[in-house]
N, C-alpha and C positions, 0 to 999 in steps of 0.2 A: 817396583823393580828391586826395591832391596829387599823383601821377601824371599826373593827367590834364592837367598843366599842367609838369610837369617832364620828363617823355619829350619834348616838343615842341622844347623847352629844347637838347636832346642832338642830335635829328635833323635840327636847323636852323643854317644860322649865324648866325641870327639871334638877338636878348636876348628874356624873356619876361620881363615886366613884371608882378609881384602883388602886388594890391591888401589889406593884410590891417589887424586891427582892433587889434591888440594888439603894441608893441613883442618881450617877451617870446617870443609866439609866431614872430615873423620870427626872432628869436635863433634859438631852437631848431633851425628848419628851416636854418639858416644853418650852424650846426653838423653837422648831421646830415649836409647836399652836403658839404660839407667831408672829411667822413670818407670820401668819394668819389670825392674828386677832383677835386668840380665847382665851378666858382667861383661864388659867390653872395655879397649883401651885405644890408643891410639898411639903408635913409633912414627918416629921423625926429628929432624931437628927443631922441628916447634914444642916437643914432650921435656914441661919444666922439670919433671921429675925423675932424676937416673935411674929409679927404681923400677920404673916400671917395666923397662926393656926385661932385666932379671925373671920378674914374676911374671910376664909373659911368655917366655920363652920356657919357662918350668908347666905350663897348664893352667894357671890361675884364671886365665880369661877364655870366656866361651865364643867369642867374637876380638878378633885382633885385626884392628886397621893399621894400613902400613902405607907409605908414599913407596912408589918404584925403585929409588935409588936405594933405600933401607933395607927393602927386600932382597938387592942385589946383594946388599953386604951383612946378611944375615942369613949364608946360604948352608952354613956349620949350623951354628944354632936351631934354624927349623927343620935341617935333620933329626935331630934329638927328639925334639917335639913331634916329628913325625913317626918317630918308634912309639913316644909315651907320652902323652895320652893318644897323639895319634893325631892327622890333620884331617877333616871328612871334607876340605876342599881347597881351593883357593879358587875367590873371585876376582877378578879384573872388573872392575867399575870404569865408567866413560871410553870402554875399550877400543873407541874410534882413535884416541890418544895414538894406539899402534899403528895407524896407517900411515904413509907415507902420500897417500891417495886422499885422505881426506882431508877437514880443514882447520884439527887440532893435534897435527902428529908433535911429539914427542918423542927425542930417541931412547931417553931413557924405561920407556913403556915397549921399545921395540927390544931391548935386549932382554927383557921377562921369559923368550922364549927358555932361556934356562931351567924355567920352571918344570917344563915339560922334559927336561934332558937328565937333571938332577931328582927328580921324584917318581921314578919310574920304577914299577917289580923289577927290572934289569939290572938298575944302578943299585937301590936299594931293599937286598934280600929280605928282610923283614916284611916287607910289603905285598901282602897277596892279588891287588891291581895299582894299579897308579893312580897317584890322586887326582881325583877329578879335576878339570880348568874348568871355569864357569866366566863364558866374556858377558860383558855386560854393555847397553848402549843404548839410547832413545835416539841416536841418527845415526844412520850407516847406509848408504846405498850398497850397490850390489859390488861395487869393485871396491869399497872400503870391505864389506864383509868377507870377501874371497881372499882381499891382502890379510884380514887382522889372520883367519883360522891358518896360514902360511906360514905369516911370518910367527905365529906362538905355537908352531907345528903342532896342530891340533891334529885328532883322526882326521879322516876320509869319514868315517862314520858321525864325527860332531852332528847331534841335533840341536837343528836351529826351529828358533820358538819366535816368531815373529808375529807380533800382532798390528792392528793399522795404525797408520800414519794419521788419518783422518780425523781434527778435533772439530766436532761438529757445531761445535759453539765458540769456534773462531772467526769472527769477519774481518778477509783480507781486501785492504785495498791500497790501490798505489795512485798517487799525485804527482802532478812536474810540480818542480821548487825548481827554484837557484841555489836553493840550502845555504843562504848566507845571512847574514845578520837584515838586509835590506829586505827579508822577507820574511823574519819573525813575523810581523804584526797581521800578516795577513794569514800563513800557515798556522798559527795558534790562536786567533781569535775564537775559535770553538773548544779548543782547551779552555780556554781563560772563561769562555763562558760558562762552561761545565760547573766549573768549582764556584764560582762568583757568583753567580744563579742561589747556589746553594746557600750562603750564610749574607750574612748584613756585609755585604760591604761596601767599606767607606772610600772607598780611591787610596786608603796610604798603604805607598811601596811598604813590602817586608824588605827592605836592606841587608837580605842575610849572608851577602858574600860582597867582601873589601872589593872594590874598584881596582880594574887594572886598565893597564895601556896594553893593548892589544898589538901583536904582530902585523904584518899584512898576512892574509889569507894562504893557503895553498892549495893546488890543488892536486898532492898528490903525499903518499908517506914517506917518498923515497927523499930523507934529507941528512945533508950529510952530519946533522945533530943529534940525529937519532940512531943513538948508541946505546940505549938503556932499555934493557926488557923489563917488563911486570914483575919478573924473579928477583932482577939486581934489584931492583926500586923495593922492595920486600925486604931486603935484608940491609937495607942501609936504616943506620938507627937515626930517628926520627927527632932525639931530644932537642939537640941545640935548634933545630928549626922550629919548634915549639916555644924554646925560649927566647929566639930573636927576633922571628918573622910574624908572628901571629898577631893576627891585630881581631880581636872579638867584638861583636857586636850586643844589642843588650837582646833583640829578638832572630838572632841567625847562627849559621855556622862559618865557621873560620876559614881562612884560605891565605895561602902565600905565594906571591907574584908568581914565582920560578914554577909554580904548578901548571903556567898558563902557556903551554909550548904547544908548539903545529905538530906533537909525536903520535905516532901510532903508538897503541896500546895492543900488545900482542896477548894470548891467552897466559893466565898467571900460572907461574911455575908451584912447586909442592908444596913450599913453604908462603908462598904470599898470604897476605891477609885480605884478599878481594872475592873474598866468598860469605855468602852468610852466617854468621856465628851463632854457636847452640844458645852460648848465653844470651844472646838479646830476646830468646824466643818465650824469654821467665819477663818481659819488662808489662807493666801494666796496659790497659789498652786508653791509654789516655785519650782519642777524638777516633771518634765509629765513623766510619766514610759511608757504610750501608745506609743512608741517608737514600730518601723517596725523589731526590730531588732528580727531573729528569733532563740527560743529556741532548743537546740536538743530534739532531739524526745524522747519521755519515750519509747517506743519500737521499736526497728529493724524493727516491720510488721508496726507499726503504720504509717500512712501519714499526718496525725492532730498534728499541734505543738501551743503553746500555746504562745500568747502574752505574753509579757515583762507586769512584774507588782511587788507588793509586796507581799512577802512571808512569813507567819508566822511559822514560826517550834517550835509544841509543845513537849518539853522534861518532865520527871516526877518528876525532882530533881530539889530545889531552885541551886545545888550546878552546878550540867548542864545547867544550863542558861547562866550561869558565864561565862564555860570551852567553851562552844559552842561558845557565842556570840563572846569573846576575839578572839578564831582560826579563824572565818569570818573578824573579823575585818583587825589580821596580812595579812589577803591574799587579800585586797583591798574593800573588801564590806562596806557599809554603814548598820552596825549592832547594836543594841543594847540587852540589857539582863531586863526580865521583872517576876518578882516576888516580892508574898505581904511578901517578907520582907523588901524591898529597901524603902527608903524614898520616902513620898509623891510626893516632888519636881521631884525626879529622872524619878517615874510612870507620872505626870504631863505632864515634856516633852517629854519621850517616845511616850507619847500618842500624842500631837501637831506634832513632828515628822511624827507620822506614819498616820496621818490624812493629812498632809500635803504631803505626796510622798517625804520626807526628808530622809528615811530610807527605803531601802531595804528591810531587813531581821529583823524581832523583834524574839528573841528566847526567849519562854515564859513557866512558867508553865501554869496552866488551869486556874490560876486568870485571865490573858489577854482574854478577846473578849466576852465576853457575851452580846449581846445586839449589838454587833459592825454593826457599821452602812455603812460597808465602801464598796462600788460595785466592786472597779478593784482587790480585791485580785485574784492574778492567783495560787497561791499554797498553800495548807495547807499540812506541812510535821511534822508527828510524829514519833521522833525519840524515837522509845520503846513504848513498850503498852497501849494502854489508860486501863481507869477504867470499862470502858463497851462498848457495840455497842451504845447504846443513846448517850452519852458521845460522842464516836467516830463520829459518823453521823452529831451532834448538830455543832462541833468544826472544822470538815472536808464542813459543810455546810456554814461557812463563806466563802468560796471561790465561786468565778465566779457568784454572785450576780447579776452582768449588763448582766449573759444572755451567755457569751461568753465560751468558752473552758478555764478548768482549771482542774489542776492537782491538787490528794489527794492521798498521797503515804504514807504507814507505813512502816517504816524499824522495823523490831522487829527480836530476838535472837530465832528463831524456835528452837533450839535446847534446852530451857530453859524455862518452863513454868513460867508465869509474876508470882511475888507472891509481887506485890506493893500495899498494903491494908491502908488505913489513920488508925492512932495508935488509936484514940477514936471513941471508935464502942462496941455494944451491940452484944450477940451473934446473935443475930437474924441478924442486919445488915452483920457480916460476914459471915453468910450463904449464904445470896445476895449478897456479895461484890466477894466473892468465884466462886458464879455462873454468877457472870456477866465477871472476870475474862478469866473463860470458855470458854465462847462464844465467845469471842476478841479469845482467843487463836484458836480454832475451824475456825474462821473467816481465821485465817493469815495461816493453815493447809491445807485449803481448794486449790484445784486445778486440781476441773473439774468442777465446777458452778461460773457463773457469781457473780463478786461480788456484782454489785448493787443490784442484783435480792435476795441475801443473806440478804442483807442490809432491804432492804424492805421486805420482808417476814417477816426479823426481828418484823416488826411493826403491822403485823397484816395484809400487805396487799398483793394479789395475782400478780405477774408478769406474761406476757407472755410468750409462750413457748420460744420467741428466746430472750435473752442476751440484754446486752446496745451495745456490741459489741464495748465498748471503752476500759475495763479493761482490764488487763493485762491475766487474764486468758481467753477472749473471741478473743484479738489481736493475742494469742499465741495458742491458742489451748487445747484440753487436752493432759496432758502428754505421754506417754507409759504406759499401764495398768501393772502391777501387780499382779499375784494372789497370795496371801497369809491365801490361806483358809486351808493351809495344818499348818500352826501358829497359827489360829486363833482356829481350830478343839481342836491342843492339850491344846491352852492355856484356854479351855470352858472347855473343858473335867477335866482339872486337879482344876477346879473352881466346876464344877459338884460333880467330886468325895467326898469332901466333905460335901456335901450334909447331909451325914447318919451318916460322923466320923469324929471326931477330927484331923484336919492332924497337928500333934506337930511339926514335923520339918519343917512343913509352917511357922512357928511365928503364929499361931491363936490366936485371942484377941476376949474378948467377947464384939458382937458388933449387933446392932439392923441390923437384916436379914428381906428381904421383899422379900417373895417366893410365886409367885402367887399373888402378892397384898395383902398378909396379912403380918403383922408384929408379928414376934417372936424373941426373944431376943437365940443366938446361937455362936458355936466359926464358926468366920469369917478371914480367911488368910489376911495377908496384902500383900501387890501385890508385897514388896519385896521376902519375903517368896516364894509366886506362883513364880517369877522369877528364884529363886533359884532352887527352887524343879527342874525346868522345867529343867536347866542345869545340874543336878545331875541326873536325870531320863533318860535323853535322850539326848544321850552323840551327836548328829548332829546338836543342837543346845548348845553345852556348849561355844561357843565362841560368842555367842551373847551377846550383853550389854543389859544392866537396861533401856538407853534411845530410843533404838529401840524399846522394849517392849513397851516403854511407849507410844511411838507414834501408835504402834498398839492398844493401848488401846483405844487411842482417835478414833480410826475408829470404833471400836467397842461399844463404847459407843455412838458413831453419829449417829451408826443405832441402837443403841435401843437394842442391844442383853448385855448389862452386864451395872452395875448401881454401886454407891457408897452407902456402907451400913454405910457409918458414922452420924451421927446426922448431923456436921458440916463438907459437902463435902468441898474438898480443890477444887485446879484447877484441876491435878491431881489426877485420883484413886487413894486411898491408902486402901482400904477393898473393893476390887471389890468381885460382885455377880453377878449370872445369873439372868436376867431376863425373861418373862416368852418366850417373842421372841428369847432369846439367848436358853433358853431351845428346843422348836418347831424347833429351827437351828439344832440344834444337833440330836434332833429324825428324822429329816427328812432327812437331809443329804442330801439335796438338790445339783444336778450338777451344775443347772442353777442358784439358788442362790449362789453363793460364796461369798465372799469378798475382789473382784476385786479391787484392791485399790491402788495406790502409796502413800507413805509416802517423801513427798518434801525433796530435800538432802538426800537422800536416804543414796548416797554414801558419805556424812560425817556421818551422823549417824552412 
């Protein structure tokens, strides 16, 4: 990807200008021309030296990385620079950043459209066209890519260059957990065998992170403690907690109590340090993971097992970083724990460690790996729900870089739809945040389609009829069918019937109704209500639960026959209605269409 903006760089005498999100990541790539020969720098408030801004802005560098806000405020100076020597572009790197759609917006990447306002033949007469915008992005669906070229008022004419989604040497598969501490030992025993298999080991824990007393659990981000983004936590200086709280061990890495909070970790602002750093990439290769040693299989059908390497397992709580990393450690692993509340030092050698093949297993929130530059991961494991399928794909797509076979497995609580939302959010974002929820949930439900084929659809782009035939749904097969169209009939019908009346002893709330594609304001049951009735009306199902229901809901809404009448849909129906396909269901009464379906753990449901 960054080709596509550094060849330009070489062929012109002109500077190219890139727009990126993350101090850290400009280091790296800063580093990396470097070792080339090619001058490049990097502006922001992480740049120790005043100098540089000067000598950049004069021509000196053939490559200038720059964070969003710097650019905004360096909108004189790269005038100058755009008379003499001249700009042959500006890139937008991670340019998903601009969407408002998608599941890294940033507004400070959304006011960039100035670029295109201020650099224009119009504005500025020296300019015989305008300088090129170049966005840049390894996830974008289709209505992230329609908002970015919008909102950065790009042509009508933008070519867009998209290649596939599809990494053919990724194995997806997804697991029920409880995802809590009471189910380490059974969710990682094939980790642990992995590594342990490999060298002499003797049973003694590595102790490489101080003991804490742990909170209770939660299970959700929305807490009224979590006030602190990945950015503040970044710019708070680090020393006195270094020198108070740190308690080191003779074989581990360091950790202090306050690190161990139930917070969400949101994606890190420009300046944080929760990206891979260039310098760690100079450290020796102290222990080679490319070891012959072979993994158990992720399926009983499977025959493909995966090289020994390093494992990242993203968790969604600073506080499960902690609990996770600490239980790898007691049971012999080289583990550590990685979230933007720990001190800088602590994130520093994290990151040298795991550049190095020093560390096994890093348990992280979603601050860790953006930008990561590293080939042998063999596994990327999420313990509990990601924030969306971009999200999910972006973080699962660090693995198996150099090409080889690797494992991307989600344990999540099917029995419990995610409801982990970051606490500062506009209602509009949680509309999206809701619906991208969804999808993840949808995603780990599914279990008669390929997951990569899911995955990539996701994006906009078409798969072939047959599978990756690595996943665990394509190794295993589809289930046993189900028909539950005799559930599905009553639970339309009794969605129907209100239609024309009031059903009071539903719970009806008055709530915006869309019947046929027109919106009219009406009483709407809330899907406990419809549960209820159902078990009071029709006494063959009174011993049904709420969460069965629910899960039939989710089939029902997959295909399109029933929709959430609330402004702000949750994961979750909670005002289900017919739609106009749920209606044509019901008048036709189709044999051959049913709604053949399994609902995964049937029998715990």
């Amino acid at each position: 990807k960054s080709l596509c903006f550094q060849i330009p760089a070489l062929l012109t005498a002109k500077v190219v200008v890139v727009i990126s999100p993350l101090i850290s990541l400009m280091h790296d790539q800063c580093l990396k021309l470097a070792k080339h020969g090619i001058s490049a720098c990097f502006l922001g408030s992480g740049q120790p030296d005043s100098r540089v801004e000067g000598k950049a802005m004069s021509g000196m560098y053939k490559i200038i990385y720059v964070c969003p806000e710097t650019v905004l405020r360096l909108m004189e100076p790269l005038k100058k620079l755009a008379e003499k020597p001249g700009i042959a572009l500006f890139a937008i790197d991670e340019v998903h950043c601009v969407s408002k759609w998608g599941h890294d917006f940033r507004p400070d990447y959304r006011r960039l459209s100035v670029l295109r306002e201020h650099f224009s033949s119009s504005k500025l007469k020296f300019l015989e066209h305008d300088i090129p915008l170049m966005a840049l992005t390894a996830t974008a669906t289709i209505p992230v890519r329609a908002d970015i070229i919008k909102s950065l008022k790009m042509s009508e004419d933008t070519v867009i260059v998209l290649t596939s989604f599809f990494r053919p040497n990724l194995r997806f598969t997804v697991k029920h957990s409880r995802t809590s501490a009471s189910a380490y030992r059974k969710d990682f025993r094939e980790l642990l065998g992995t590594y342990n298999d490999s060298r002499n080991f003797r049973g003694k824990g590595q102790k490489a992170l101080r003991e804490i007393n742990p909170d209770s659990e939660s299970s959700s981000y929305e807490s009224p403690d979590d006030t602190m983004s990945d950015n503040e936590d970044a710019n708070v200086d680090s020393t006195s907690h270094e020198d108070n709280n740190f308690e080191k061990t003779k074989v581990g890495m360091p950790l202090i109590n306050e690190n161990a909070e139930n917070e969400l970790d949101v994606y890190p602002g420009v300046d944080d340090f929760d990206v891979t750093c260039g310098e760690f990439l100079e450290c020796s290769q102290s222990e080679n993971f490319a070891s012959s040693a072979q993994c158990n299989k992720t399926s009983s059908s499977s025959s493909e097992i995966v090289d020994q390497g390093p494992t990242i397992i993203y968790v969604p709580t600073r506080k499960q970083t902690v609990e996770l990393a600490n239980y790898l450690c007691k049971t012999g692993l080289k583990a550590a724990a990685y979230n933007a509340k720990m001190p800088k030092s602590h994130l520093r050698q994290v990151h040298q460690q795991f550049h190095c093949n020093a560390l096994e297993v890093v348990v992280a929130t979603i601050a860790f790996g953006m930008g990561i530059d590293k080939s042998n991961v063999r596994r990327i494991i999420h313990y509990g729900f990601p924030q969306s399928l971009e999200a999910y794909y972006q973080e699962a797509g660090r693995a198996g870089r150099d090409g080889k076979l690797a494992d991307c497995t989600l344990y999540c609580n099917l029995l419990r739809a995610p409801t982990l939302l970051p606490n500062k959010r506009s209602e509009e974002q949680t509309k999206v945040a809701y619906r991208m929820l969804r999808d993840c949930l949808h995603y780990a439900l599914n279990t008669s389609i390929c997951r990569a084929k899911i995955l990539v659809k996701y994006f906009g782009e078409e798969f072939g009829p047959d599978g990756c035939r690595m996943c665990d749904i394509c190794i295993n097969g589809p289930p046993q069918m189900h028909d539950f169209k005799e559930e599905a009939v009553v639970f339309m019908d009794v969605l129907q019937a209100q239609n024309g009346q009031a059903m009071e002893d539903m719970g009806c709330s008055s709530m915006p109704r869309y019947i046929s594609g027109r919106r009219r304001f009406g009483e709407v049951p809330n899907f406990r209500g419809v549960v209820s009735y159902i078990r009071e009306k029709f006494p063959r199902f009174a011993t049904t639960d709420k969460v069965w229901w629910e899960g039939l809901a989710c089939i029902l809404e997959g295909r399109g026959y029933i929709q959430e009448a609330a402004e702000i849909p949750r994961v979750l129906i909670q005002y289900p209605e017919l739609t106009e396909a749920g209606l044509n269901f019901l008048n036709l009464q189709s044999e051959e269409e049913g709604v053949g379906q399994i609902l995964r753990y049937a029998a715990s449901v």
